[in-house]
N, C-alpha and C positions, 0 to 999 in steps of 0.2 A: 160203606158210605164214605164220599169222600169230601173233607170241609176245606173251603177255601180260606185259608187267614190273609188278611187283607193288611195285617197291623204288621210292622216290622218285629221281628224277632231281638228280643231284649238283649242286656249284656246279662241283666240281675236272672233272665230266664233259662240261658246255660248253666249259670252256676250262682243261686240263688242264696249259699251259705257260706260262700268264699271272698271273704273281705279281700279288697286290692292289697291289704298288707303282708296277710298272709300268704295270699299267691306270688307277692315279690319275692317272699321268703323261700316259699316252694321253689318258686323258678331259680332264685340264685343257688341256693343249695345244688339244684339237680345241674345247671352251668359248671358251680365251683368243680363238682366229679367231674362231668365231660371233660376240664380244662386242665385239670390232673391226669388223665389218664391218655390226652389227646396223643398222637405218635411224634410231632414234635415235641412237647416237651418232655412226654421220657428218654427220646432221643435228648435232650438237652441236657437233663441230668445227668446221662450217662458221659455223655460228653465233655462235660464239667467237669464229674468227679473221676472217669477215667483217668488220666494224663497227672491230676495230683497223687491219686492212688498208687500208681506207679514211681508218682517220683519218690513218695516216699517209704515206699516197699522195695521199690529197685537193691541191688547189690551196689555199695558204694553211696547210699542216699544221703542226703544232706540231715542230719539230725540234730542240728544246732542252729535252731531259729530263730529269728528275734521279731518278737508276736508286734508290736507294735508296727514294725516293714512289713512284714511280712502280709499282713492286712490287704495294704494295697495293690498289688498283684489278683491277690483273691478277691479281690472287685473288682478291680478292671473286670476278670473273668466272669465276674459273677452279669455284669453287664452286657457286655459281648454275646454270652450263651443265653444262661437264662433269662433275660431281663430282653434279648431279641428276639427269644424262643415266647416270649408270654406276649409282646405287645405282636407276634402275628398271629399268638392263639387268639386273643381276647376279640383280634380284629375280625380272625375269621370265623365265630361264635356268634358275633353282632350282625355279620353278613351274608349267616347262614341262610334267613327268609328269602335276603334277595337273590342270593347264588342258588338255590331251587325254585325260585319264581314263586315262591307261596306269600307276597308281601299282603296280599288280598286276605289271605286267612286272618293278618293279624287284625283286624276289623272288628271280629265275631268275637277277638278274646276278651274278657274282664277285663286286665290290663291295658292302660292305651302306651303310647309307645315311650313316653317320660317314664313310666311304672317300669317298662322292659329295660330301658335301659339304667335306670339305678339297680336293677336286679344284675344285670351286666355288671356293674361296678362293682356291687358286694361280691360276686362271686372272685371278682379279681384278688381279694384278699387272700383265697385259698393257695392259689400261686406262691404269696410274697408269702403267707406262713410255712410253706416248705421251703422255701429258699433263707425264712428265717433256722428252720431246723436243720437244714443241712450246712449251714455256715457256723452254726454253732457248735455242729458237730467236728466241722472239720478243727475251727479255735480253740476245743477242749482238745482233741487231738494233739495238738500243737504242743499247748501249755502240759500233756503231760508226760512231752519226752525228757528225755535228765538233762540235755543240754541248750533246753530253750533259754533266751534272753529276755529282756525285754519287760515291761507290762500289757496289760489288755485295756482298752477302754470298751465299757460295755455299747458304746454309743457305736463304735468301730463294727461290734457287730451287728445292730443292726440296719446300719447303713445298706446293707444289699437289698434287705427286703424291703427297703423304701425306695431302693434304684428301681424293684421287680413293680413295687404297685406304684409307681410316676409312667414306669413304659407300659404297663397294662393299661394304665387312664387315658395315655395317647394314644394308644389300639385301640380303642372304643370311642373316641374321638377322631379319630381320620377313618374311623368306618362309617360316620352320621355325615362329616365331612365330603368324601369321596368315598362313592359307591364301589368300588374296586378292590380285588383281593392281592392285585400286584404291589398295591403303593404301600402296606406294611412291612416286606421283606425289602423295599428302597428303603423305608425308615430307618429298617435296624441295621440295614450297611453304611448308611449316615451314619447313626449313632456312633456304632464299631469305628470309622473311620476317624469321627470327631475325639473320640477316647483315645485313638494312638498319638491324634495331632496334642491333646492333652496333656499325656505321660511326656512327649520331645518336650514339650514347652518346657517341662523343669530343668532340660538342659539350656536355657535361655534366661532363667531365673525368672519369669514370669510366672501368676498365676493364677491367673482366668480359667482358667481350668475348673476352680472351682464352682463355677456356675453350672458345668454339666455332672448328672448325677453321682461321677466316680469322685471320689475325695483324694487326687494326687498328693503326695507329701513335695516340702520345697527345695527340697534335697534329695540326691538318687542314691546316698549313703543312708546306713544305719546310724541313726543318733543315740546314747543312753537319755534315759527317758526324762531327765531330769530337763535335756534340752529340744526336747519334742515341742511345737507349736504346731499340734493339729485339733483346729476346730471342730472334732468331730461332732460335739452337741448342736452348733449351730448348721451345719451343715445336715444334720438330720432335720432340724426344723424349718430347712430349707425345703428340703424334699416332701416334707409334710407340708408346706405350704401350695408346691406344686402341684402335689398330685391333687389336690383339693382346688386347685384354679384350672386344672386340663379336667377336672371330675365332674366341675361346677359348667363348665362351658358346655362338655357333651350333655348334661341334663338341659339346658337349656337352648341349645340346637336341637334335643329329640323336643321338645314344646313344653316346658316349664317357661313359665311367663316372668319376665327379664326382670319384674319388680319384687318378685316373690326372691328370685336368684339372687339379685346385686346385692344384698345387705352382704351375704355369703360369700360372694365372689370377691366382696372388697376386704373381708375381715380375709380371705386366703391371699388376695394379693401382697394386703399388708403384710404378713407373715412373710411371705417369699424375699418382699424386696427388702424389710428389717431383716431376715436371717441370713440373705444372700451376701448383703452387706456388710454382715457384722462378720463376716470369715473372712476378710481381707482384713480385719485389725489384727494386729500383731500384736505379742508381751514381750511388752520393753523388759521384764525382766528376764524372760527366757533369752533374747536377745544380748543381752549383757552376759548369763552366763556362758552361750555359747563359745562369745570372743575371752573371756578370764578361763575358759576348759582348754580354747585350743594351744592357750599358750601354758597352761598350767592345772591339769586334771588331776594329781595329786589330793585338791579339795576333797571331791567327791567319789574317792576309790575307797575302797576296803583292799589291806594288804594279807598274802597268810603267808608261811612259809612250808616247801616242801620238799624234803630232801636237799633240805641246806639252801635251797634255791628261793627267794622272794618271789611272791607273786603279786603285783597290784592292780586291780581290773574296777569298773565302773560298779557301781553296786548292786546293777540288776546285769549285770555280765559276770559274775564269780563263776557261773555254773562251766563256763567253760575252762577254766583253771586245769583242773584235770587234763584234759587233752591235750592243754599246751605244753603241761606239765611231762606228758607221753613222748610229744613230740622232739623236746628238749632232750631227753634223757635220752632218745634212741640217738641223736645226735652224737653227745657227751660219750656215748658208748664208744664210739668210733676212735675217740680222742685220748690219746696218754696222759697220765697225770697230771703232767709238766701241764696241761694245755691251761688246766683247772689255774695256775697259778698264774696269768698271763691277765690283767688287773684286776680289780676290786671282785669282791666277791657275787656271783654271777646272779640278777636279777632281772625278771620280768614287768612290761608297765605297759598298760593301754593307753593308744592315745586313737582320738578321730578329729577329723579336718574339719571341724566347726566352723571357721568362719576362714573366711575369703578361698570356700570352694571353688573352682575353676567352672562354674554353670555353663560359662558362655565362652569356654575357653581362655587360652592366658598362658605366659612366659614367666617365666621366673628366673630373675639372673641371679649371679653369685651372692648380690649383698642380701639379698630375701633369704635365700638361703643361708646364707651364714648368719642372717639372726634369727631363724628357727634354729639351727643348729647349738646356737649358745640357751636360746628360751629354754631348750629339752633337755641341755648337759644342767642346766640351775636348777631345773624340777628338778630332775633325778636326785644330786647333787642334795639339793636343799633338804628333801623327804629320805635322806638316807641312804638310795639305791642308786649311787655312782655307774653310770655307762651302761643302765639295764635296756635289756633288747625289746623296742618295741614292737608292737604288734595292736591290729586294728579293732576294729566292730565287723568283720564279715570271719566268718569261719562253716567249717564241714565238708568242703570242695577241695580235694587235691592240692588244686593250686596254690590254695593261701596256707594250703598246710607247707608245701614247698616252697612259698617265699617266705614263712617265720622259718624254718630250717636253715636256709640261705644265710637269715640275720643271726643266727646261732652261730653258725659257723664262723659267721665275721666276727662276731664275738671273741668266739675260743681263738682264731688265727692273732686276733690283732689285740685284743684286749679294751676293744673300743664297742663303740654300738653303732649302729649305722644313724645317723643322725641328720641326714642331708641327701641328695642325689649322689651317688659314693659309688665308682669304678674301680673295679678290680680286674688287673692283668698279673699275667706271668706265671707263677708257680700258685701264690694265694688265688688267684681265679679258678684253676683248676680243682685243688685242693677244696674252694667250698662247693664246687660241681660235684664232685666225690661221695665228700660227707651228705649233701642233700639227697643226693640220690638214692647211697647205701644205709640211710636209718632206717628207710623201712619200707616196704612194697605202697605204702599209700603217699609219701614224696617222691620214691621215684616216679610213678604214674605222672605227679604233679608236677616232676621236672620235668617230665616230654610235654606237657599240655604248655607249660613257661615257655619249654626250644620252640615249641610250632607256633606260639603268640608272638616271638620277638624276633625282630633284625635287626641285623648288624651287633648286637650282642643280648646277651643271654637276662632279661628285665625280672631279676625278685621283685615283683610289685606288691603291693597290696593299696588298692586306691581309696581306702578311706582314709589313709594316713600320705603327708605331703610329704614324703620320703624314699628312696630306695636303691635297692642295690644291683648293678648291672657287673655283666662278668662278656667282655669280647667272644666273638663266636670264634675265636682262634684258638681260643686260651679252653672255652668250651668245652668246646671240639674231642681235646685232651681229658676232661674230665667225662666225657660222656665216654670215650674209649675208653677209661680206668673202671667204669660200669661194667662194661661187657666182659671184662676181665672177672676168674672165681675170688670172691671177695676175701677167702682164706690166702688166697696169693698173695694180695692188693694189701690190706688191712696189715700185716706184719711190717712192710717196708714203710706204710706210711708212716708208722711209729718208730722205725728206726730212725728216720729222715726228716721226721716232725721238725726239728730246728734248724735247717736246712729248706726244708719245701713251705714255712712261714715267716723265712727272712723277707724283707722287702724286695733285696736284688734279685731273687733267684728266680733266672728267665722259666721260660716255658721250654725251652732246647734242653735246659739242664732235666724236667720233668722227666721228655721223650727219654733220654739217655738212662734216666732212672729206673723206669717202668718198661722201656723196650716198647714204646708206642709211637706210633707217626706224628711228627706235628707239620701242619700246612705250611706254607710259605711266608716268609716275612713280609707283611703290608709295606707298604710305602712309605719311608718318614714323613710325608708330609700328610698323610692319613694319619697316624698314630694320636689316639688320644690323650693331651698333654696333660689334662687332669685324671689323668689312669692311675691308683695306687698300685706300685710294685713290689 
């Protein structure tokens, strides 16, 4: 027999013991897997954590971090990848019905479509909780190599996985929006793009920046912590106030009714635009310390001594002591007794360029420099450690390892510390080419990365510090040749010749003549660098 029902088919008659809440529940959960397991986003992860993995596994890795920088980088990334890879998963999850034509089914279900999509929303969570676990993992990593810097703010870390659930709330809001599965992978190249114009702006000293989810720092230098001014708390409750006004819109474009929404939507707005606003206030006090560190960091160093040598470093910077401590010593190796006596007794001191960093570019003539030059000989001076060699807030790379080398050697030659923009020609040019090169296979490395960075002469830099030491590519030249030379050769004559090849006059002709090496052509007197020391 067959009975005609004439009565519509119930929602409570499919499923007559499944409350709307629990079916929310159900559905977000079985969403959160799907959005886990989707091929973008483990392609995401892997993509993420590739390229870090490596860097820091690689041969030659950088193991001297400084967790408070070091941050920022790891959110951009975290942005870019994951946080593009969720807001097209969450999009394309929302537009699954309609991208198989089944929008009619959703009619028949328990759920209507306000219920479907805060079920959407909860599931987004499961996203930003892996992206909270894998960024925690990567910042205990961090924190526990021997040569990290720095502190942690806990807020720092979870600033990603509130980047990851702000772009999943926009995925599922530009898919109630626009029906289309194209216009979330434009979003997240918007996004990507607006993050790179982000990170430039800190070289303009602006920063607005912090309105988009990445929390840029205001300076592209490492600060010790003492002079950190990053809002990371409020800038977390920034993103919490967002994602909760992109969360609140999509529920009420899917048919939540705009009176029941708006209490919601104003108490997220307020939060947005109090927390958006309150990260552009500054601390006057952090501000004052900045300017009294860069002329005089002394305050807040911890000193030790090792192997007769001073060391004084910021106080969440000691851990690299050691290394500098290596690096000095493979230097000093090189060097005759005699060199050891050549002024005060040899000391190390950190300093960084706190205030009037060059953001937006900038000239510096001699009288700037000459009264940093006196600010840094009176710290020194004043704390004890006459003419000690500075050195900055970036280390682990080659190169910085080659340009404190650099300043070692001006040390030992001249008895002075580099204190200023400071040229050297002649025999001492050559001479700390030599010494950088032959301490040890990880300066020399760092001196070819220096030669292929610089022209027209050879730039020791280190840019967190307003200082450094340049050596003529003529004068160079000669020192790279005394490299290629067996160091058993090389290393006897320089110590014969040591007060001779660190007199001031003693040309670069006299070197060639010493060593039996070529030297290029004599530049043009009206070339010749008049503040060149000789």
């Amino acid at each position: 027999m067959t009975a005609v029902v004439d009565a519509p088919i119930s929602r409570a008659a499919v499923a007559p013991d499944v409350s709307r809440r629990q079916a929310a529940l159900a559905l977000a959960r079985f969403e959160a897997v799907r959005m886990l397991r989707h091929p973008v986003m483990v392609a995401a992860v892997l993509l993420y954590l590739g390229p870090w993995v490596w860097q820091l596994a690689r041969p030659g890795a950088d193991h001297y971090p400084v967790l408070h920088a070091d941050v920022v980088p790891l959110q951009m990334a975290a942005m870019l990848v994951l946080g593009g890879a969720v807001l097209v998963v969450a999009n394309l999850a929302v537009l699954r019905e309609h991208r198989h034509r089944t929008d009619a089914v959703s009619d028949v279900l328990v759920l209507p479509p306000a219920w479907r999509t805060g079920a959407f929303l909860l599931a987004c969570l499961a996203p930003s909780g892996l992206t909270l676990a894998v960024f925690a993992g990567q910042t205990v990593t961090l924190a526990l190599l021997p040569g990290r810097a720095g502190t942690l703010d806990l807020f720092d870390v979870v600033i990603p996985a509130g980047i990851v659930a702000v772009l999943a709330a926009g995925g599922v809001l530009l898919a109630l929006l626009i029906r289309s599965p194209i216009v979330a992978p434009l979003a997240a190249v918007a996004f990507a793009a607006a993050g790179f114009v982000a990170i430039a702006a800190v070289a303009t000293g602006t920063t607005w920046g912090r309105l988009l989810p990445i929390l840029p720092d205001d300076l592209p230098i490492a600060l010790p912590s003492v002079l950190v001014d990053r809002p990371s708390g409020r800038h977390l409750a920034y993103l919490a106030g967002l994602a909760l006004v992109l969360s609140t819109l999509a529920l009420v474009r899917a048919g939540v009714r705009v009176r029941l929404a708006l209490p919601g939507l104003a108490a997220a707005l307020a939060v947005t635009v109090l927390a958006g606003s309150a990260q552009f206030v500054r601390d006057d006090a952090v501000l004052a310390a900045r300017v009294a560190v860069n002329d005089n960091p002394a305050a807040v160093q911890t000193c030790q001594s090792r192997a007769d040598v001073t060391y004084c470093a910021f106080d969440d910077f000691t851990s690299w002591v050691p290394a500098w401590s290596g690096v000095l010593e493979d230097v000093v190796r090189l060097a005759p007794p005699a060199a050891l006596t050549a002024g005060p007794p040899l000391a190390v001191r950190q300093w960084v360029w706190s205030d009037g960093y060059p953001t937006s570019g900038g000239v510096f003539g001699p009288e700037e420099m000459e009264a940093r030059a006196r600010a840094q000989r009176a710290t020194d001076t004043a704390a004890g450690t006459p003419e000690a060699i500075p050195v900055g807030t970036t280390w682990g790379d080659a190169a910085t390892a080659a340009a404190f080398a650099g300043g070692v050697a001006y040390r030992l030659l001249t008895g002075r510390a580099v204190a200023r923009d400071t040229s050297v020609c002649g025999a001492r040019g050559a001479l700390i080419v030599w010494l950088t090169g032959q301490a040890s296979p990880r300066t020399a490395d760092g001196l070819r990365q220096l030669d292929n960075q610089s022209s027209g002469s050879l730039a020791f830099v280190d840019y967190t510090i307003n200082n450094g030491l340049f050596v003529d590519d003529r004068d160079a030249a000669v020192g790279l040749a005394l490299l290629d030379r067996p160091a058993a050769e090389v290393t006897p004559l320089v110590a014969e010749h040591w007060a001779e090849l660190t007199a001031p006059g003693t040309t670069i002709e006299r070197v060639g003549t010493l060593f039996n090496v070529p030297v290029g052509p004599a530049p043009d007197p009206a070339f010749v660098n008049a503040r060149c020391e000789r």
